[in-house]
Structure formats: structure tokens, C-alpha cells
N, C-alpha and C positions, 0 to 999 in steps of 0.2 A: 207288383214287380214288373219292369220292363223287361220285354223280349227285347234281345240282340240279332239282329238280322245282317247278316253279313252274302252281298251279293256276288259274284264271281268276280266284277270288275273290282272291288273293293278289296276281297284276297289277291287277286294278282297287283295291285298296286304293291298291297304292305308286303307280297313276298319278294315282289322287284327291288323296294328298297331295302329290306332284311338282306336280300343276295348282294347289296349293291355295299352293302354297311359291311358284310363279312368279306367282301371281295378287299374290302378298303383296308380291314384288321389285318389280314393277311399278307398283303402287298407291305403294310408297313412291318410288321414281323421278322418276314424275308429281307427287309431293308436294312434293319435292324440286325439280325443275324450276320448277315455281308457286312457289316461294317465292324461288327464284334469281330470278323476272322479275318480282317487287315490289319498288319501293324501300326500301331501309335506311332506318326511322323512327328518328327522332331519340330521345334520352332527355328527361325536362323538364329535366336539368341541361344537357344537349348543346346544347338548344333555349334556355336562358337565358343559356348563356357567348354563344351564337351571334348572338343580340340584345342584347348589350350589359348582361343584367339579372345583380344579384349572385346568387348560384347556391347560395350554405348554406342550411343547414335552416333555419335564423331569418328569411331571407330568403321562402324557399318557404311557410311557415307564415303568414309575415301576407299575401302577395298569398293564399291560400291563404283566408284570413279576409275578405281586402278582396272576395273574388267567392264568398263565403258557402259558403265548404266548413270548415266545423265538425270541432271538434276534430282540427285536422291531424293526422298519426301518420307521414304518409312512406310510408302502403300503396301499393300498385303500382295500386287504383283512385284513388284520391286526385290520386297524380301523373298519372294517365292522362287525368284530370276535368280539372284545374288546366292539362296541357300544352292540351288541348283548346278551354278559354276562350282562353289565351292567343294558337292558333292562330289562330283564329276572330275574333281583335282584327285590325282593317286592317293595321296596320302591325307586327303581332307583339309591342307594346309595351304592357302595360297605361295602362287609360285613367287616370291620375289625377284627371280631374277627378269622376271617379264616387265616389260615397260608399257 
């Protein structure tokens, strides 16, 4: 039978990365946890069926135009801009009477 001989520097290695490995469980845990206690954000198409507004691409591109976001394309800033104004409108309804 082989003796195991385990030298000071050899425990403090494996206990640095055992600390290093539950520091890491933990951190994502906590990560985890904080994102469970935010609300689920809407998508802008989520947030356009939800109000009433039509929801395709043809649709999204001219309000999209109408509140000065240039060369629409569907990027995930774009929609995040656009759902933004939309929010920020009182009753979540684009203003028509704005030019």
C-alpha cells in the first residue's frame, strides 16, 4: 500500500483553489438570486402586441423612423431605444400627432 504524503505547500495549493471554486459557486448564486428578484422585461414585440400596436418589422421600422432612429436594421440596441421611447410615451401608445 502506498503512503499519501501531503506537504504544507501541497494543502495550501488545494485549499486556495477549493476557496477559489466556492468563492466562484457563490458569486454565481448571488447572481443568480438578483436576477430571479427583477422583473421579466418585456420584448418591443411583447410590449407592441401588449398595447394594441402592429408588431412586424415594417411596422417597427417606421415608428422606428417616426422617433428618429435612422436606418432601422432590428439590432437589439435599436429595439432596446425604440421600446424605451415607446415606454416613456404616457399611455405606451405612440404620439401621432408628432411629426
Amino acid at each position: 500500500m502506498k503512503t499519501l504524503i501531503v506537504t504544507p505547500k501541497k494543502a495550501y495549493k488545494h485549499f486556495k483553489k477549493v476557496k477559489i471554486e466556492m468563492e466562484q459557486i457563490l458569486a454565481d448564486k448571488k447572481a443568480h438570486e438578483e436576477r430571479k428578484a427583477q422583473p421579466a422585461q418585456l420584448s418591443l414585440v411583447d410590449h407592441m402586441n401588449a398595447t394594441g400596436l402592429l408588431s412586424h418589422w415594417h411596422s417597427r421600422k417606421a415608428l422606428a423612423e417616426k422617433y428618429g432612429i435612422t436606418d432601422y436594421a432590428g439590432t437589439s440596441g435599436q429595439n432596446a431605444r425604440l421600446l424605451g421611447i415607446l415606454q416613456a410615451n404616457g399611455n405606451n401608445r405612440p404620439d401621432t400627432n408628432k411629426q
